[in-house]
TIVEXLUM-977649 format. One record per residue (C-alpha): x, y, z; residue in one letter. Coordinates in nm, 3 decimals. Example, Ala and Ser with C-alpha at 12.3 -4.5 7.8 and 13.67 -1.06 7.14 Angstrom:
BEGIN
[node [1.230; -0.450; 0.780]; 'A']
[node [1.367; -0.106; 0.714]; 'S']
//
This chain:
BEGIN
[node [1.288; 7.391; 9.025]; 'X']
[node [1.567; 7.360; 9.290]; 'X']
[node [1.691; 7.630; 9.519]; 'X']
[node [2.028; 7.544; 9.746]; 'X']
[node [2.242; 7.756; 9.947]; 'X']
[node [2.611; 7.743; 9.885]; 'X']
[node [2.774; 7.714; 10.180]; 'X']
[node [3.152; 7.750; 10.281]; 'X']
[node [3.326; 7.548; 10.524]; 'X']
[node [3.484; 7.852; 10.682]; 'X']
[node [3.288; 8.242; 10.736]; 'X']
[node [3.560; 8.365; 10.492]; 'X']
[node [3.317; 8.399; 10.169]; 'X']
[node [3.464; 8.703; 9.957]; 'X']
[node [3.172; 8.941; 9.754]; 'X']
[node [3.417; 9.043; 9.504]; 'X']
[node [3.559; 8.701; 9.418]; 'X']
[node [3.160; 8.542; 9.438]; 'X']
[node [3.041; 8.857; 9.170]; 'X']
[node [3.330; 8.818; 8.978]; 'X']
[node [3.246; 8.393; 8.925]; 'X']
[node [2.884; 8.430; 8.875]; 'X']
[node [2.966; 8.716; 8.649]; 'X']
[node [3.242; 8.523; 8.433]; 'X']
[node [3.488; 8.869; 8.448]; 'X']
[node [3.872; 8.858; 8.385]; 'X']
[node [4.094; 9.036; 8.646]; 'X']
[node [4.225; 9.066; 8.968]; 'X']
[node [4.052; 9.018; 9.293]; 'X']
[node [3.968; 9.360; 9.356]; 'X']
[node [3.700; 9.500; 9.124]; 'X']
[node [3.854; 9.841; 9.027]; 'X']
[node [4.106; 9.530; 8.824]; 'X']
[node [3.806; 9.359; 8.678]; 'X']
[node [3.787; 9.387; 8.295]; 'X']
[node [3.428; 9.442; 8.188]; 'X']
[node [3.246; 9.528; 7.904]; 'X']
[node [2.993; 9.810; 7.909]; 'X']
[node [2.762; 9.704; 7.672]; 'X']
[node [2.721; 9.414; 7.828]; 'X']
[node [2.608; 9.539; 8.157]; 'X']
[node [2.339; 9.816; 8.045]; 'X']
[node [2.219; 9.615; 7.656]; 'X']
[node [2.013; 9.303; 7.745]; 'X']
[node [2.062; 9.252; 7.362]; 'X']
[node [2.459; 9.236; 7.369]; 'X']
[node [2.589; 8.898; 7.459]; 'X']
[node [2.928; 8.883; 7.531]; 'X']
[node [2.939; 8.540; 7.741]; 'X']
[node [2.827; 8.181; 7.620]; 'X']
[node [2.796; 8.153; 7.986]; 'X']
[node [2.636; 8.462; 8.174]; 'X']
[node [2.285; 8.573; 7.966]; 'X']
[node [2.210; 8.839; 8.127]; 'X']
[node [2.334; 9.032; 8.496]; 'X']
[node [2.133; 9.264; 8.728]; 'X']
[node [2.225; 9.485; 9.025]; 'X']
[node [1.917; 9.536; 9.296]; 'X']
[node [1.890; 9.771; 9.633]; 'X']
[node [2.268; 9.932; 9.519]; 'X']
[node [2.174; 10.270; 9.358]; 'X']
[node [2.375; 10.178; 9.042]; 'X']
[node [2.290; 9.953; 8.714]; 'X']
[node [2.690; 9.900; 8.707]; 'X']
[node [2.770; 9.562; 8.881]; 'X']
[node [3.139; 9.671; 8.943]; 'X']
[node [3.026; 9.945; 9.133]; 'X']
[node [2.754; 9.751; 9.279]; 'X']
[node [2.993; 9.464; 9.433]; 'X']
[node [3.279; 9.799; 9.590]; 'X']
[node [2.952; 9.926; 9.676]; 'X']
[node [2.871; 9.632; 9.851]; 'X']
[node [3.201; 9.537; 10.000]; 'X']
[node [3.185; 9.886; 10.219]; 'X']
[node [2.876; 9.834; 10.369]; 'X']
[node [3.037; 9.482; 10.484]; 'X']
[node [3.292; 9.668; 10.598]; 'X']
[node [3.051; 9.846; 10.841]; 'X']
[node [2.990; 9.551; 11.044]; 'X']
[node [3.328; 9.434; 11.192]; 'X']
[node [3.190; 9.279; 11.523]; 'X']
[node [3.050; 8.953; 11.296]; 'X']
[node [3.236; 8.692; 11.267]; 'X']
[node [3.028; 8.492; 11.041]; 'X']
[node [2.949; 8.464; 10.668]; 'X']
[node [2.874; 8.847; 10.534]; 'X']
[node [2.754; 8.704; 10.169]; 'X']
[node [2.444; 8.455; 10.110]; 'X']
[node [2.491; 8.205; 9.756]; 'X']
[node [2.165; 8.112; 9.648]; 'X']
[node [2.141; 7.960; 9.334]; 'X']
[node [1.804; 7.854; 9.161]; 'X']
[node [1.812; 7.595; 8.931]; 'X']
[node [1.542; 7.492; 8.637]; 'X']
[node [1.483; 7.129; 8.540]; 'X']
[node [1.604; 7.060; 8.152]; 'X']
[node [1.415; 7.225; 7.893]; 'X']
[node [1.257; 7.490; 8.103]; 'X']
[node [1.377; 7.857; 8.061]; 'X']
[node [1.123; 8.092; 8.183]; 'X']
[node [1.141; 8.415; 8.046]; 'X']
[node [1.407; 8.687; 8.209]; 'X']
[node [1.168; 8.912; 8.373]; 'X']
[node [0.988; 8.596; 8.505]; 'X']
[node [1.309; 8.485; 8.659]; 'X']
[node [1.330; 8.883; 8.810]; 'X']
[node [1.034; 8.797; 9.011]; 'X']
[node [1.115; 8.510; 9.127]; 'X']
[node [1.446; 8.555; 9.233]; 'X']
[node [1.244; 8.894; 9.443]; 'X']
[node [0.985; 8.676; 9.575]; 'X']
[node [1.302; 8.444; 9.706]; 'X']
[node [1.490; 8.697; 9.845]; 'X']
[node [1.161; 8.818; 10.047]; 'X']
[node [1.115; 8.461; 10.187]; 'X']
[node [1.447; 8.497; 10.318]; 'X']
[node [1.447; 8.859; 10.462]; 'X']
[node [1.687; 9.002; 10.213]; 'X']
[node [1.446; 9.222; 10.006]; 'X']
[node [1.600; 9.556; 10.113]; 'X']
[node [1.971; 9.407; 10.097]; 'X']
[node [2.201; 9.450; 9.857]; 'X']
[node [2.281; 9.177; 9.586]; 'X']
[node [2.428; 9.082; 9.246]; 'X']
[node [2.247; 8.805; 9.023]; 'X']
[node [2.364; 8.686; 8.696]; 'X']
[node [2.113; 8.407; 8.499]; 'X']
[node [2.362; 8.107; 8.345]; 'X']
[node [2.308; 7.926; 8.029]; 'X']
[node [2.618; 7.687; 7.992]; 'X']
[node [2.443; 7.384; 8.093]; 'X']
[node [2.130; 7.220; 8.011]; 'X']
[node [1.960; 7.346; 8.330]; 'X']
[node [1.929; 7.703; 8.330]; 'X']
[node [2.037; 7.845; 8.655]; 'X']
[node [2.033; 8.144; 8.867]; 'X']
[node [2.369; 8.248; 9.074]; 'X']
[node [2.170; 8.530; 9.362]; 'X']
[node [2.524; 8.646; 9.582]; 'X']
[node [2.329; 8.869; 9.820]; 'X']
[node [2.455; 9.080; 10.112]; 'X']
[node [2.398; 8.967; 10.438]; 'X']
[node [2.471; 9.311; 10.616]; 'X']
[node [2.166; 9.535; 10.630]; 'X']
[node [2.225; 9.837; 10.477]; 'X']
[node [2.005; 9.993; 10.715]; 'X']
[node [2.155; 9.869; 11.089]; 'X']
[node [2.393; 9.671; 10.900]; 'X']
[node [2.349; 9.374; 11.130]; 'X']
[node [2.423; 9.063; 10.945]; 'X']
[node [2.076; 8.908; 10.866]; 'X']
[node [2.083; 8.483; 10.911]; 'X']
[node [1.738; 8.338; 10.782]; 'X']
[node [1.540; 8.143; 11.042]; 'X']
[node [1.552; 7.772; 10.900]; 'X']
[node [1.604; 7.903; 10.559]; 'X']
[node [1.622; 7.553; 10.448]; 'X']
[node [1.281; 7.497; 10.478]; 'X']
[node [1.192; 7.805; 10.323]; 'X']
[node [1.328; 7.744; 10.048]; 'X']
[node [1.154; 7.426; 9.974]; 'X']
[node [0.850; 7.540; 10.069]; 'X']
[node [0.911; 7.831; 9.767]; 'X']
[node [0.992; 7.590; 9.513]; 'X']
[node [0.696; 7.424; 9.562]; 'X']
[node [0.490; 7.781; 9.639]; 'X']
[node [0.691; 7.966; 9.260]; 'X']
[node [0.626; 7.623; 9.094]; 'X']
[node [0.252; 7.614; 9.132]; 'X']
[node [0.244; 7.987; 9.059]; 'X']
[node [0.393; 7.998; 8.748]; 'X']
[node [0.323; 7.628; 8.637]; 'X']
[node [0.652; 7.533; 8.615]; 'X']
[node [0.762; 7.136; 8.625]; 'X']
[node [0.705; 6.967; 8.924]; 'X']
[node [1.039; 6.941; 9.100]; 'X']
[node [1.101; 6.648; 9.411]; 'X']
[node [1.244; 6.909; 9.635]; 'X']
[node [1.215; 6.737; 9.943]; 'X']
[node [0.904; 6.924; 10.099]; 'X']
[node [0.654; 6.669; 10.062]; 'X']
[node [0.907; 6.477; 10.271]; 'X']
[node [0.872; 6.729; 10.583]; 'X']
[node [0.527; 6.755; 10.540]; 'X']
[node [0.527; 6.336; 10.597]; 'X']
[node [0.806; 6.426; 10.862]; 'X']
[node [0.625; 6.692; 11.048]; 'X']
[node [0.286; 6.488; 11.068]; 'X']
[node [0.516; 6.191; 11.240]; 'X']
[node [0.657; 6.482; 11.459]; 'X']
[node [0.364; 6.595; 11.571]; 'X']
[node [0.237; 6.230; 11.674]; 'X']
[node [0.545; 6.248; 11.850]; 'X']
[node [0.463; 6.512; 12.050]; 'X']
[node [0.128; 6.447; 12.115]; 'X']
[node [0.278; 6.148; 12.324]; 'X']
[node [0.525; 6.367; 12.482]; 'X']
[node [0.243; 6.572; 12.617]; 'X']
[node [0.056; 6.363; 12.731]; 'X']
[node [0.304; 6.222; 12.975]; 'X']
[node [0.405; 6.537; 13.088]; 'X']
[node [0.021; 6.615; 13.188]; 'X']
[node [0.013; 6.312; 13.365]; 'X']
[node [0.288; 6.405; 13.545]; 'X']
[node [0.152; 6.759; 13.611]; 'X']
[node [-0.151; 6.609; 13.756]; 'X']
[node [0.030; 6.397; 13.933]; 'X']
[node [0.225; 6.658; 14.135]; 'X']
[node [0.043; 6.976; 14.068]; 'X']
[node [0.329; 7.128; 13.929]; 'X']
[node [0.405; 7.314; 13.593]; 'X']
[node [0.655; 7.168; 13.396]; 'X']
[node [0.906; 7.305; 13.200]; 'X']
[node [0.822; 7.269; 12.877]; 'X']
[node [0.440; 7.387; 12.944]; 'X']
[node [0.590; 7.685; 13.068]; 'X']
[node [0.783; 7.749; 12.768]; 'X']
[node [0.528; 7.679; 12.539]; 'X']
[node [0.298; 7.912; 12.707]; 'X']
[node [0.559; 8.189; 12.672]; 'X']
[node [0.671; 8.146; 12.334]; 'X']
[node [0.344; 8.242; 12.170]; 'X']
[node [0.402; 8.571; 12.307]; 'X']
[node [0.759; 8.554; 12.118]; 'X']
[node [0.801; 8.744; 11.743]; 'X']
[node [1.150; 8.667; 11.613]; 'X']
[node [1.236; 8.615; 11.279]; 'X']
[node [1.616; 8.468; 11.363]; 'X']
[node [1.838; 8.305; 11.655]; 'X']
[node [1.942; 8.662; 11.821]; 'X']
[node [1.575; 8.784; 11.840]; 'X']
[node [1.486; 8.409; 11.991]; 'X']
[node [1.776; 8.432; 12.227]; 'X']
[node [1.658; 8.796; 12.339]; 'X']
[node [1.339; 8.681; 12.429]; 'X']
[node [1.426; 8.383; 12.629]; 'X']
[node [1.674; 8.599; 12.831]; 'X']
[node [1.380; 8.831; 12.964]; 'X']
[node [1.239; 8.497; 13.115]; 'X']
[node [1.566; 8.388; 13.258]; 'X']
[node [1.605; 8.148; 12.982]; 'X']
[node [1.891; 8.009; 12.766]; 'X']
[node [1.938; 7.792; 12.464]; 'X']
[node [2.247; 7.607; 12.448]; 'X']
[node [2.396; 7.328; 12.230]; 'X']
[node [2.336; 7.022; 12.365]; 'X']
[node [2.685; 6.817; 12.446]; 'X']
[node [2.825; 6.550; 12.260]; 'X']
[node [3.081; 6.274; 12.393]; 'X']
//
């Protein structure tokens, strides 16, 4: 299986218009305009899409997707200080041939959105069957509904890979390149890397009795417990430390 976050070129992702694509509905932009069919929101046994199999709402006290996405759209609204993306695209994709069942699909699109942080927040998902690959569309809420602080995965990349390769083995699903194996190779090259890097910099501790830099940050770091870039930022700050993009000509 592959998972991939959609991504925008600008922090100007709309809810409404993301729900209303994954969930093939006619209308206008605003959902109270959206024309939907009842049954086929609360009958898994109605079909009334060649495209959209089946749709479910999760974390927004309602079964009813249009209410679901005005639902979510006001707790967005909460948070008016952030200036990035509010809405997280995930969409998990199955290799030809391969259509687990729907409440198999449930689970794993909750085990994903644990991975990333997002179990408690809001989101939409609607399961696709108008291509050879069966696919998952996941438009999640970024905004906590609880602090509604706009949640950012740490590396979420990564994560996902790693999941795919994690859900795969689980539920012996086909083998999908995914690009993990790949870090694995990458991170063992890394860490060769490294091991270099130290030992220079203990030579020149010894050398002038003084603590470097980066021993002093990786002493302090394993005292850290962030989960994203504002917690890691927070914690450098109480040591008088700052992370900042490094310059390009």
């Amino acid at each position: 299986m592959i998972a991939k976050r959609i991504e925008r070129e600008k922090a100007t992702s709309n809810m409404a218009r993301l729900a209303r694509y994954i969930m093939d509905i006619s209308g206008g932009v605003l959902p109270r305009d959206w024309k939907l069919i009842c049954d086929y929101i609360l009958d898994k046994d109605v079909q009334h899409s060649r495209k959209v199999a089946a749709i479910r709402v999760t974390n927004c006290y309602t079964d009813d997707p249009v209410m679901a996405t005005e639902f979510i759209l006001k707790t967005q609204n909460q948070n008016k200080r952030s200036k990035a993306d509010k809405t997280y695209h995930l969409v998990l994709s199955f290799p030809t041939g391969e259509r687990p069942e729907r409440e198999i699909l449930y689970e794993i699109e909750d085990k994903f959105c644990l991975a990333l942080g997002y179990n408690k927040h809001q989101r939409i998902s609607a399961i696709h069957q108008d291509t050879d690959n069966l696919h998952v569309h996941i438009a999640i809420n970024k905004i906590n509904p609880e602090n509604f602080r706009n949640h950012e995965p740490f590396f979420d990349k990564r994560t996902l890979m790693k999941m795919c390769r994690q859900i795969e083995q689980e539920y012996g699903l086909i083998n999908t390149p995914h690009g993990f194996d790949h870090e694995i190779e990458q991170y063992s090259k890394d860490k060769n890397d490294d091991n270099k890097k130290r030992s220079k910099i203990k030579n020149f501790e010894d050398k002038t009795g003084t603590q470097s830099l980066a021993t002093y940050v990786g002493n302090i770091i394993k005292e850290f417990h962030y989960s994203d870039w504002p917690a890691l930022h927070k914690d450098f700050a109480k040591h008088g430390l700052v992370i900042k993009k490094e310059a390009t000509d």
